[in-house]
LOLUM-586721 format. One record per residue (C-alpha): residue in three letters; x, y, z. Coordinates in nm, 2 decimals, m for minus. Layout:
N
REC   code     east    north       up
REC    ALA        X        Y        Z
...
//
This chain:
225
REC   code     east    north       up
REC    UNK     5.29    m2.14     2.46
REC    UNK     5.40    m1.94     2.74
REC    UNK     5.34    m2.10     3.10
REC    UNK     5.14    m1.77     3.21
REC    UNK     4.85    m1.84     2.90
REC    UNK     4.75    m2.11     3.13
REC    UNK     4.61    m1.80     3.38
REC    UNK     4.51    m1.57     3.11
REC    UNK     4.14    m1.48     3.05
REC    UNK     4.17    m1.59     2.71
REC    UNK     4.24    m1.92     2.84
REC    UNK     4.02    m1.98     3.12
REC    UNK     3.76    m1.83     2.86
REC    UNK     3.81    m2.13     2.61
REC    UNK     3.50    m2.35     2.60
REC    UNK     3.71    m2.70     2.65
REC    UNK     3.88    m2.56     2.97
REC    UNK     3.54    m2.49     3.10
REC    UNK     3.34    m2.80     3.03
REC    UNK     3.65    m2.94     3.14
REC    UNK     3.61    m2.77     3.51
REC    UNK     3.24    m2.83     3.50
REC    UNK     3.26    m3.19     3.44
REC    UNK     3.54    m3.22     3.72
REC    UNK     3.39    m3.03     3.96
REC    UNK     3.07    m3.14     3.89
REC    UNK     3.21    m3.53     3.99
REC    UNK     3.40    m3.36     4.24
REC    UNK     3.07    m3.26     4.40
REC    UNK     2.90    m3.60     4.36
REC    UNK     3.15    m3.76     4.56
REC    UNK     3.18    m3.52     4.80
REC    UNK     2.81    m3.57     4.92
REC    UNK     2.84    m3.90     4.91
REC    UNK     3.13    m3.87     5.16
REC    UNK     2.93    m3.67     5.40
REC    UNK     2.64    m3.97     5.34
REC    UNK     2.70    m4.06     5.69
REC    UNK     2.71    m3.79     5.91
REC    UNK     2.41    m3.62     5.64
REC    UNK     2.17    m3.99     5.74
REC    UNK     2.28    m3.91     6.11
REC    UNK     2.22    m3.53     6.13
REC    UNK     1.86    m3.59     5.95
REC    UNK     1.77    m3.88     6.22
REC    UNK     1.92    m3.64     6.55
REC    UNK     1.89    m3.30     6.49
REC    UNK     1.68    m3.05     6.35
REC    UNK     1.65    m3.12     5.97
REC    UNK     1.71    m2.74     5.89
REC    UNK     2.10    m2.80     6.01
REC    UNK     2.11    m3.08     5.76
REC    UNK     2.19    m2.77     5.46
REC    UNK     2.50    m2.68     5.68
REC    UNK     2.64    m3.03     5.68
REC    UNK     2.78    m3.05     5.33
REC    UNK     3.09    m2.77     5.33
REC    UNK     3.36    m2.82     5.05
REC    UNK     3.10    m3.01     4.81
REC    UNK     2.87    m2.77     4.84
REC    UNK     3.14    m2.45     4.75
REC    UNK     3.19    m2.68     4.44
REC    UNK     2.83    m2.70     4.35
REC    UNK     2.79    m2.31     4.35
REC    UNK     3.12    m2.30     4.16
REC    UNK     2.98    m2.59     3.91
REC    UNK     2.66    m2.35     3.83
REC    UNK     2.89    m2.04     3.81
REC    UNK     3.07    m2.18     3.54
REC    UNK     2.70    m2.25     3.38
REC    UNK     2.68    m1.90     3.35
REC    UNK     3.01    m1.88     3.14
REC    UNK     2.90    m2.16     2.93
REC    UNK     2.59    m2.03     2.86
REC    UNK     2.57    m1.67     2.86
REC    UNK     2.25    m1.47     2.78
REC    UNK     2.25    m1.14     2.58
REC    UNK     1.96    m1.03     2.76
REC    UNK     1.97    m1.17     3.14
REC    UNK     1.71    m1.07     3.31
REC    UNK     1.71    m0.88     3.65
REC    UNK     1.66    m1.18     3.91
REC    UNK     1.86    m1.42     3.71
REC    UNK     2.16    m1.19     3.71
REC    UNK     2.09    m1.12     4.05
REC    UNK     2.11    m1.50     4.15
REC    UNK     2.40    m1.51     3.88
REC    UNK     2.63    m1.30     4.09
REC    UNK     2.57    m1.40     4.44
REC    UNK     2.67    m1.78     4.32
REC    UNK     2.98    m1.62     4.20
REC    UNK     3.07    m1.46     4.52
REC    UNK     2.95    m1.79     4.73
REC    UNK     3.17    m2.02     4.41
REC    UNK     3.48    m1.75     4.53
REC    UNK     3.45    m1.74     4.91
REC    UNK     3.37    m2.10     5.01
REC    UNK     3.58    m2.26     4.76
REC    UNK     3.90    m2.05     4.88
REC    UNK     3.77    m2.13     5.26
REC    UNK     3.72    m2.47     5.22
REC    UNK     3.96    m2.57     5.01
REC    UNK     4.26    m2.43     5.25
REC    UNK     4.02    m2.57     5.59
REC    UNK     4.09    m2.93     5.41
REC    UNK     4.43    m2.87     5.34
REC    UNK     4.51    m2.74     5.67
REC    UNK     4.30    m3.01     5.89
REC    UNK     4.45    m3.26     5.69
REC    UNK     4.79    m3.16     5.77
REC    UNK     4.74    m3.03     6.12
REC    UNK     4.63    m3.40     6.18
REC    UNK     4.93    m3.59     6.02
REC    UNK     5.12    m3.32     6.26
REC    UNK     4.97    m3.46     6.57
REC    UNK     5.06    m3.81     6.45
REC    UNK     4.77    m3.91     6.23
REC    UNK     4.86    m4.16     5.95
REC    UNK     4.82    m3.96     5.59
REC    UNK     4.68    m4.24     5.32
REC    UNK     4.66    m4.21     4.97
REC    UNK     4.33    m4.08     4.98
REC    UNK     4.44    m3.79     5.22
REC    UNK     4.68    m3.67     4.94
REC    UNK     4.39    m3.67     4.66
REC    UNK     4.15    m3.44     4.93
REC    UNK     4.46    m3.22     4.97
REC    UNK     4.57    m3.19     4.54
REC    UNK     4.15    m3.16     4.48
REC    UNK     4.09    m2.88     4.76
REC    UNK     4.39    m2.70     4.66
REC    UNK     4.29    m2.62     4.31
REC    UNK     3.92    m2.55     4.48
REC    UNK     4.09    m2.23     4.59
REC    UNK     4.36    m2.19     4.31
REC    UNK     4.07    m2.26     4.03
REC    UNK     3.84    m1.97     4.27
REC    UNK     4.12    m1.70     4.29
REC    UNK     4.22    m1.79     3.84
REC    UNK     3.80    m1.73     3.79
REC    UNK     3.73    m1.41     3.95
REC    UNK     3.84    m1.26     3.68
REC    UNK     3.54    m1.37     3.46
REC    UNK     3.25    m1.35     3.71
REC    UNK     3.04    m1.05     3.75
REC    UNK     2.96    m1.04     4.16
REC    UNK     3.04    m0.70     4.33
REC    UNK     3.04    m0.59     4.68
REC    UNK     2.67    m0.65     4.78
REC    UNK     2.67    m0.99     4.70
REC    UNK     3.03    m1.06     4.81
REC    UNK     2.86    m0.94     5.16
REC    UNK     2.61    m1.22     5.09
REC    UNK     2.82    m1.46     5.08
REC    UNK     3.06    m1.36     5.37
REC    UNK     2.72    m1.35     5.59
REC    UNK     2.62    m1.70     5.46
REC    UNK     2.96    m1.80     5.53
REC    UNK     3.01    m1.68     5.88
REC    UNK     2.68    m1.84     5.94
REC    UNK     2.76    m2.18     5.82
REC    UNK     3.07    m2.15     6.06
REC    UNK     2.81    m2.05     6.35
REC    UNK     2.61    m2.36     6.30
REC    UNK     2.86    m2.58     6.23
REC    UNK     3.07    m2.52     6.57
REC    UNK     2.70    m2.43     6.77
REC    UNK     2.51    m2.76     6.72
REC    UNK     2.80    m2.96     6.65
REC    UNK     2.77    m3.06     6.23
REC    UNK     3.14    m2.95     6.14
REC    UNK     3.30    m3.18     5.88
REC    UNK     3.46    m3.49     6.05
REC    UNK     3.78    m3.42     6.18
REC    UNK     4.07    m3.67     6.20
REC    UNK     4.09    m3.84     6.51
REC    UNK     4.41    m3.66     6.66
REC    UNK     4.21    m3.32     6.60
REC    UNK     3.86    m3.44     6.83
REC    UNK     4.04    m3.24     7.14
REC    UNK     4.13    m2.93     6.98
REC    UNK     3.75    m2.88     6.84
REC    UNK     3.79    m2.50     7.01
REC    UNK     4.08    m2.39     6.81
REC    UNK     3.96    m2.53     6.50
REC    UNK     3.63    m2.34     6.51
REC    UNK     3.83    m2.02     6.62
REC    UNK     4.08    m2.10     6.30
REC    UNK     3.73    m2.16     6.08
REC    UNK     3.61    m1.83     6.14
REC    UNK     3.91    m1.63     6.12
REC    UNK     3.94    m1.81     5.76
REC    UNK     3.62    m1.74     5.62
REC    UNK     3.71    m1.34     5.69
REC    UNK     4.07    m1.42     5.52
REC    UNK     3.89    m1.57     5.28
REC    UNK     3.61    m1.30     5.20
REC    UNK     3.94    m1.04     5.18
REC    UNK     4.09    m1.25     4.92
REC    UNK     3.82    m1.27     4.73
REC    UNK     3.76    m0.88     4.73
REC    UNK     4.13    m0.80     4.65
REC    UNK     4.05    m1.01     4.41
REC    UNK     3.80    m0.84     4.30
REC    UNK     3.97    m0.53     4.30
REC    UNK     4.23    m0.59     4.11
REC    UNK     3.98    m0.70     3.82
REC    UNK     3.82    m0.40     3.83
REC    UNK     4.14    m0.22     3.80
REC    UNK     4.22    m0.43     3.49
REC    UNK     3.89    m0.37     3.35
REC    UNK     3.94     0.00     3.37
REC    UNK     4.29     0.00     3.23
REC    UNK     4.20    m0.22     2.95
REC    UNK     3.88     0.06     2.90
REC    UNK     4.12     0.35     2.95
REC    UNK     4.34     0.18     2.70
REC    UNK     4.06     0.14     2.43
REC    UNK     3.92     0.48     2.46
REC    UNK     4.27     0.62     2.40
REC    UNK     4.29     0.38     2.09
REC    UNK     4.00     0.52     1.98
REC    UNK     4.10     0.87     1.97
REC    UNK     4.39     0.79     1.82
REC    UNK     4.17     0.66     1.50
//
């Protein structure tokens, strides 16, 4: 088997590698709420318990990416209008914050070791997991259905979670040697959900262009017959 089948859409389309990704993402997500369990219990007992939804980042991009890849597992001939509606703005939100927050770990992870923060074990596992949140996003757009009204969604919901985050003070935890550079991380957070909402639309554009070559290539076939 050719390295590149591992990308193809007849492989991602295969019902093992799915349940596979569901089941790791879905643990994936479990875990990452109980890692936010502390700042979650503190943000519920000191501040407004609406801001307690924009707590939560990465493990809740791999939640709306867990129920994405419901929709591929369990596809309806008939969907109806709402649920499809739903259906693709979970998509869009499963792309966007999975590519976001998967580099934002990455990066803080790094930028800390940089300024002389100690990298464990565990620091190594965050940085292999987030970066296949944003390879396993980019491989999937392929098979989702959103478009460009819900990929707006999810850039508004997006920019807004940044908003909150850096406005009231609930961002993600941020090594020690990053607590004095709080200002450039929120500017580098918002400049990299907008990178990440580009990336997610060339994305999407490219699948549409494949969809239409494949189509163009069909209907020529058929003439042909």
């Amino acid at each position: 088997m050719k390295v590149s089948m591992l990308w193809s859409r007849y492989f991602l389309k295969q019902r093992w590698v799915l349940w596979s990704l569901f089941l790791t993402n879905s643990l994936g997500t479990i875990y990452g709420y109980y890692w936010y369990k502390y700042q979650l219990v503190d943000t519920w007992e000191h501040s407004p318990k609406w801001q307690i939804v924009f707590v939560p980042d990465s493990p809740t991009a791999s939640l709306f990416f867990s129920l994405a890849l419901l929709f591929l597992l369990f596809p309806m001939k008939k969907q109806k209008r709402w649920l499809s509606a739903i259906r693709v703005v979970i998509e869009a939100l499963a792309v966007v914050t999975s590519i976001k927050y998967g580099i934002w770990a990455c990066a803080m992870i790094l930028a800390g070791a940089y300024q002389g923060e100690p990298l464990i074990w565990q620091d190594w596992m965050l940085i292999s997991s987030h970066l296949a949140m944003a390879i396993e996003a980019v491989l999937f757009v392929r098979l989702f259905r959103f478009a460009g009204i819900s990929l707006c969604l999810a850039a508004a919901w997006t920019w807004l979670n940044d908003y909150v985050d850096y406005k009231y003070d609930v961002y993600p935890y941020l090594p020690q040697a990053l607590w004095d550079d709080v200002s450039a991380v929120s500017t580098f957070t918002i400049i990299l959900t907008g990178v990440s909402v580009v990336t997610a639309g060339i994305a999407y554009y490219y699948r549409l262009r494949q969809e239409r070559m494949m189509s163009g290539s069909s209907n020529k076939l058929n003439v042909k017959l």
